[in-house]
C-alpha positions as CSV (number, residue, x, y, z in Angstrom):
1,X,33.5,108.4,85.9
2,X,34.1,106.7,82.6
3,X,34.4,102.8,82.5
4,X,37.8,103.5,81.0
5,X,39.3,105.0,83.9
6,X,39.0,101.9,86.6
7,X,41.0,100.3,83.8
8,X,43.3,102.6,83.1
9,X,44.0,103.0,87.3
10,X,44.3,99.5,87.5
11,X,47.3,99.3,84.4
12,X,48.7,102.5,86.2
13,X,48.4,101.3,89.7
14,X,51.9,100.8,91.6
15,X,51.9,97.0,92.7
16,X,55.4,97.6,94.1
17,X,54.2,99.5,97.4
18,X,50.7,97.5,97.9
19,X,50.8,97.1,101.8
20,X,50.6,93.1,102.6
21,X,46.8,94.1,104.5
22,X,45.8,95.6,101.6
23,X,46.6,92.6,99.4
24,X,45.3,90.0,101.8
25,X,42.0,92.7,101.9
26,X,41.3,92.6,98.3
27,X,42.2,88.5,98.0
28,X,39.7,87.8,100.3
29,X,36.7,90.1,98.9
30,X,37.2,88.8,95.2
31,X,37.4,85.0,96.6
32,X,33.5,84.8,96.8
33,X,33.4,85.6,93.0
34,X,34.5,84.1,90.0
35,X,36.1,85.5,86.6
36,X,33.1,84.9,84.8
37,X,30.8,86.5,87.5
38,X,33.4,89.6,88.0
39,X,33.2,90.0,83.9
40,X,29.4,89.3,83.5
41,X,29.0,92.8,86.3
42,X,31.5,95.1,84.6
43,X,34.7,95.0,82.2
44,X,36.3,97.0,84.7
45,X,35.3,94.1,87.1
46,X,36.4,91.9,85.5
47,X,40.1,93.5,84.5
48,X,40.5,94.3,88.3
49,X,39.8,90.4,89.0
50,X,42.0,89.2,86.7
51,X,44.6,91.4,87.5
52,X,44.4,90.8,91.0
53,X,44.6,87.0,90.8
């Protein structure tokens, strides 16, 4: 899988139909990081964290 792609799903994905659980999923796994720690893994990391918040 190219880094690309986990970028290009997450300017793709549909935000409209996100199921409230899956949301409150997500918020809490990315709370015990910061931007700079999410960027510093991966870009794609760190586009999906800032996205997210």
């Amino acid at each position: 899988m190219r880094k690309e792609s986990v970028i290009r799903r997450v300017m793709t994905f549909d935000t409209v139909n996100v199921k409230p659980a899956v949301q409150q999923k997500v918020e809490g796994m990315l709370d015990k990081y910061s931007e700079f720690e999410s960027r510093a893994a991966s870009a794609g990391a760190g586009t999906f964290y800032w996205w997210v918040s």
